[in-house]
N, C-alpha and C positions, 0 to 999 in steps of 0.2 A: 261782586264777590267781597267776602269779609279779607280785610286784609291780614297777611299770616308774615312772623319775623323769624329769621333765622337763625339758630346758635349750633356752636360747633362746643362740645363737651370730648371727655376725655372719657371712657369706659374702658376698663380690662384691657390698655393700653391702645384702645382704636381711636381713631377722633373721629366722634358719630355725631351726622348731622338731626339736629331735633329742629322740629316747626313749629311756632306757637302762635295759636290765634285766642283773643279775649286778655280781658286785665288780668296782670300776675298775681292780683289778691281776690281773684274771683274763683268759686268752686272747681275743681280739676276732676277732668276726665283725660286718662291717659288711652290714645288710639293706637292700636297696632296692625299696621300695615302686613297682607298676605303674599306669598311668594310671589318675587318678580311685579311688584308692584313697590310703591313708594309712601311716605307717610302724605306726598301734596294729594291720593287719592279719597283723600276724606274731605277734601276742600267744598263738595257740594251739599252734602248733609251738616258740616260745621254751618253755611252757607241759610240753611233750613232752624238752626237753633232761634229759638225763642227769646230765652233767659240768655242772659251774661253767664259766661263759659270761658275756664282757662282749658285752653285743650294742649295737649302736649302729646306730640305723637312725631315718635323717630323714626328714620331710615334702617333698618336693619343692619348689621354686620354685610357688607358683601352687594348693597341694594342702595342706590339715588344717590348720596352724598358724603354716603359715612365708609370710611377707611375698609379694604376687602381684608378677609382675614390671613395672619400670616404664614398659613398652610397649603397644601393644596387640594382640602376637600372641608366640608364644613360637616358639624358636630350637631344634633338638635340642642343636647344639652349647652350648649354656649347662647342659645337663645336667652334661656331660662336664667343664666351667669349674666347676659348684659340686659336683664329687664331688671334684676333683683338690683344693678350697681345704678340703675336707670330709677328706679322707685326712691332709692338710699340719697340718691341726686339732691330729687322734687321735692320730696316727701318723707323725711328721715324718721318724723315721728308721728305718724296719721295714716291711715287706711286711705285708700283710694278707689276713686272708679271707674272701672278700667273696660276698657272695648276692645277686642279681636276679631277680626273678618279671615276667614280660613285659615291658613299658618299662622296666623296672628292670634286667631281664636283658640287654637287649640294649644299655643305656648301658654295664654291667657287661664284656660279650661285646667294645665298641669298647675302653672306657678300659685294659685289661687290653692290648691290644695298641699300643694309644699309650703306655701306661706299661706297658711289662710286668714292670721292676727294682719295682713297688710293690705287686705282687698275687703272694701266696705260695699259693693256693689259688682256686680259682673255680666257684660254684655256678649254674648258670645253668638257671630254672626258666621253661620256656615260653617262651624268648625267642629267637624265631625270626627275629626282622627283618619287614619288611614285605613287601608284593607290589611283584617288579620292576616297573622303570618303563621307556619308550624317550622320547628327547632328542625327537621330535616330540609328546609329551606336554604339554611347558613351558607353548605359551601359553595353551591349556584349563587349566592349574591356577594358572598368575598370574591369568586372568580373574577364574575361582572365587574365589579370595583376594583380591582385591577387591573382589569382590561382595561377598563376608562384611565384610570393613571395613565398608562401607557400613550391611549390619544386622547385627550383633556377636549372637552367638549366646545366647542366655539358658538358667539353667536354673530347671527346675521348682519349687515350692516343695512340702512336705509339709505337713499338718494336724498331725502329733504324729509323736512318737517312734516309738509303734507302726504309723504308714504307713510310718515311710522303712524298716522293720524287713520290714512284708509285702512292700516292695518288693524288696528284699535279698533275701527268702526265691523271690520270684518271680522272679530273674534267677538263684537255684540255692538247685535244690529239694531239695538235698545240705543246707546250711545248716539247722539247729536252733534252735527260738527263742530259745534262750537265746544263743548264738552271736549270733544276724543284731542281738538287740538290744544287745549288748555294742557291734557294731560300727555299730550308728545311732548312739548317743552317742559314737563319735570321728570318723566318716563325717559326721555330720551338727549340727547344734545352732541354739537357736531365736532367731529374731530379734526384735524390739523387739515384733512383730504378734504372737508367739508361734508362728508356721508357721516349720517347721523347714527351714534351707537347707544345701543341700549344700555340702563345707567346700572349695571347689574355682571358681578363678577358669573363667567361662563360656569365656574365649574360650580352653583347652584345645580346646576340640571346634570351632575353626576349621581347615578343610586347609590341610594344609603347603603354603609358597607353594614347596617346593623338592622338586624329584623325590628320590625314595628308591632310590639309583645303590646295587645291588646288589654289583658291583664292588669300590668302596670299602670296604664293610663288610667282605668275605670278603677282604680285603687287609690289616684292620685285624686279623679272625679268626686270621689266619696270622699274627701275629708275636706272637701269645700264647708265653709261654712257660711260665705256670704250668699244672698240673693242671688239669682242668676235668672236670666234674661234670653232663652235660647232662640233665635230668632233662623226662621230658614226661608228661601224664595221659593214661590209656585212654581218657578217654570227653571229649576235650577239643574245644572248639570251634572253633580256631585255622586248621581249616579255612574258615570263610566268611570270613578275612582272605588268604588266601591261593589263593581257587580253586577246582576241585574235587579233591576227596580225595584220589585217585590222582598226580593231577598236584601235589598240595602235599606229597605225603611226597616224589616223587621230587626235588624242587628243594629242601624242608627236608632229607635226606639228603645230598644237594650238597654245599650251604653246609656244614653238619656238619665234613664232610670237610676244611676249611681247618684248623680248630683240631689243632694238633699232636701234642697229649696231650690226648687226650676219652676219656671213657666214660660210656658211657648208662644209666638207668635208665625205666622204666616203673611210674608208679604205678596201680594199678589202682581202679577206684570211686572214680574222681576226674574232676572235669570242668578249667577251667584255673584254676580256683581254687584249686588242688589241696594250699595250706597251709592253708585252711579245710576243706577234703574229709577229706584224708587227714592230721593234725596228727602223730599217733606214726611214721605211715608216712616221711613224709619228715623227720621230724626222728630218725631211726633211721639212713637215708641218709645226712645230713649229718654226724653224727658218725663214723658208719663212714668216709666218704671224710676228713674232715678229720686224722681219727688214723691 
């Protein structure tokens, strides 16, 4: 494994932990890690890079290392506020090239067309957006959202390292043991009892109190200006977020269609994990489009 060093930075008052593998005067690609996931889950495709590569890819608000937020539910738009103080960081005066794997892709998919003078390339792995919503939706999903306040969502705890590792292997039977356990010890770590907790504030997995206006996004899609790189797995499961089958490629195709400069790739023997699946496959991708 390539070895990766750790900094803790300061964002929009959180101390957010960032990873960096390759020399700090070599080309940057900034990685962004998907929900309930970490930035060490890119460690096997950095692993697969060819070229000398600064990679820089942080913990989210609320995810691995980096400070939870200090409310009790989180925001999308706070994504989009701690990438933008995240870019101003690295890269005050230069576009970048930036990677998103699901939640990551699709902050990656909005901020690029909010800013589109700061992104020089764009990788966007699995990130499709959500399932539309209609305006008589609202008050069923404000109700929900305060229900949840009321009992705030918990998560599970693990016996040892080697559970949260079968667990990993048991959410994709793709993953290797030696992989799933590299990724318990950054995914996960033990508490005072010694039961291993997940590195990830619970109230993540509270419903957004705010519908997911489809519109907006594919308005954000269109004023991309950079390259983009849409990249999706053969065997992915992005359909039960979206619907059934048929009818989710016809509306992921849609959307598609907004970004102005796209090209698609298919990784095959990948589910949407597909930087753990497929590690040389799509890091063979990513240097091809970026050169």
């Amino acid at each position: 494994m390539k070895i990766s060093r750790s900094e803790f930075i300061t964002l929009r008052g959180l101390r957010t932990h960032v990873r960096h593998w390759g020399a700090a005067d070599a080309p940057v690609i900034v990685m962004l890690h998907g929900w309930m996931d970490v930035a060490a889950s890119f460690q096997f495709v950095v692993d697969c890079l060819q070229k000398e590569w600064h990679v820089i890819a942080p913990d989210w608000r609320g995810f691995g290392l980096t400070d939870r937020a200090p409310g009790d539910c989180y925001w999308f738009a706070d994504y989009l506020g701690d990438l933008d103080a995240l870019l101003d960081h690295y890269s005050p005066h230069a576009p970048v090239n930036l990677l998103g794997h699901s939640m990551g892709g699709n902050v990656a998919c909005l901020y690029a067309g909010v800013r589109p003078d700061r992104i020089k390339r764009l990788i966007n792995l699995e990130g499709v957006g959500m399932p539309g919503t209609l305006p008589e939706q609202a008050p069923a999903r404000y109700a929900k959202w305060l229900d949840e306040l009321r009992e705030p969502p918990v998560m599970r705890p693990y016996p040892s390292r080697e559970a949260v590792a079968a667990r990993l292997m048991k959410t994709n039977p793709r993953l290797s043991l030696a992989r799933a356990d590299f990724l318990a010890g950054e995914w996960a770590a033990p508490d005072a009892d010694g039961n291993w907790q997940i590195l990830a504030d619970p109230m993540h997995k509270m419903t957004g109190a705010l519908l997911y206006r489809t519109e907006e996004a594919t308005a954000c899609w269109a004023s991309i200006k950079a390259p983009v790189l849409w990249v999706e797995a053969a065997d992915t499961d992005i359909w039960r977020w979206m619907g059934p089958k048929e009818q989710a490629r016809l509306e992921i195709d849609r959307r598609r269609q907004f970004i102005p400069k796209v090209q698609t790739a298919l990784v095959e023997d990948a589910g949407h994990m597909l930087h753990h699946d497929q590690p040389e496959v799509l890091a063979r991708l990513i240097e091809e489009f970026l050169a």
